[in-house]
N, C-alpha and C positions, 0 to 999 in steps of 0.2 A: 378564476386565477389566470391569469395572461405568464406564458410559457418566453423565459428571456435565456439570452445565452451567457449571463450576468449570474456570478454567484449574489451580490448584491444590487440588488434592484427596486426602483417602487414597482406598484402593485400595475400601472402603466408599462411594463418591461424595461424602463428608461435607467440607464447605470447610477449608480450610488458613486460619485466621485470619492468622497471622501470615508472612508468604509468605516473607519474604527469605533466611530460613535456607535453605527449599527451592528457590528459585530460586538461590541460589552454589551451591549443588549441582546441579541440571538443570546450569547454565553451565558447571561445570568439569568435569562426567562428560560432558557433548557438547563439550566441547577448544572451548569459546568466549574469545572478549574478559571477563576479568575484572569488566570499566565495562560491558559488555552489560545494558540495563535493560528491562523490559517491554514498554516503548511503545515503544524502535526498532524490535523484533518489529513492532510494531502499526503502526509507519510504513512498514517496510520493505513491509508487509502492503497496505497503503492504496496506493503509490507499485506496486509489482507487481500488484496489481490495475487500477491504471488504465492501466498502461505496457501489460496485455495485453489491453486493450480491452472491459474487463467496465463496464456501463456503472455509474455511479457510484450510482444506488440499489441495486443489486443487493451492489457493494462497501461500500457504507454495511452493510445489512444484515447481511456475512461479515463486517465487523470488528467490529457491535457500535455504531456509532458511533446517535446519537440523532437528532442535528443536522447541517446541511448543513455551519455552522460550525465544528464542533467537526470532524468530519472532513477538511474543507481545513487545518484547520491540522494534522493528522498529514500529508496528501499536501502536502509540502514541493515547490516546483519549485526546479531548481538549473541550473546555465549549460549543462549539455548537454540538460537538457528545450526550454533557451530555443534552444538554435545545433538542437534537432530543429524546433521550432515553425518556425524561420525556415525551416529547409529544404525543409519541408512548404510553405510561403507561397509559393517559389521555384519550387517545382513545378507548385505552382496556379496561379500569375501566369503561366508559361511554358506550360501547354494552355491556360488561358482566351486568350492574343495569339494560339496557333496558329488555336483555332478562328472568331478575329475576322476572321484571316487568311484561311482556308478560304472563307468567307462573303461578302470582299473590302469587308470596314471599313477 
């Protein structure tokens, strides 16, 4: 297997100009979503990156991304990022009063 810096490539590393034809095919020989397009990969990428705590330049770099910008907008947050955010807040606000408590504030 010849190693290319080409998500599409021949087996020679040489770029796939026109991708779409080769990517319905990756999609339907890996049993995917027909509508499956590039950049979900690359979100899906961005979003499992951060969710497993790779800090966000290092995830900038594994996807590729340029900009701080352009990278936030592939890591989308969505209502169960937002009910984890709050329950993380809920657990900090609950040891921060114990240890106010402990101290006798």
């Amino acid at each position: 297997m010849h190693l290319s810096r080409y998500i599409f490539h021949r087996g020679s590393g040489q770029p796939i100009n026109e991708y779409r034809k080769a990517w319905a095919s990756a999609v339907r020989r890996a049993g995917l979503d027909a509508d499956l397009i590039p950049q979900d990969m690359r979100r899906s990428a961005c979003r499992n990156l951060v969710g497993a705590g790779v800090p966000r330049s290092i995830a900038k770099c594994f996807t590729g991304h340029e900009t701080d910008a352009v990278f936030e907008r592939y890591n989308i947050t969505d209502k169960e990022d937002m009910k984890w955010a709050a329950e993380k807040l809920q657990e900090f606000n609950s040891v921060q009063r114990k240890k106010v408590v402990a101290i006798g504030g």
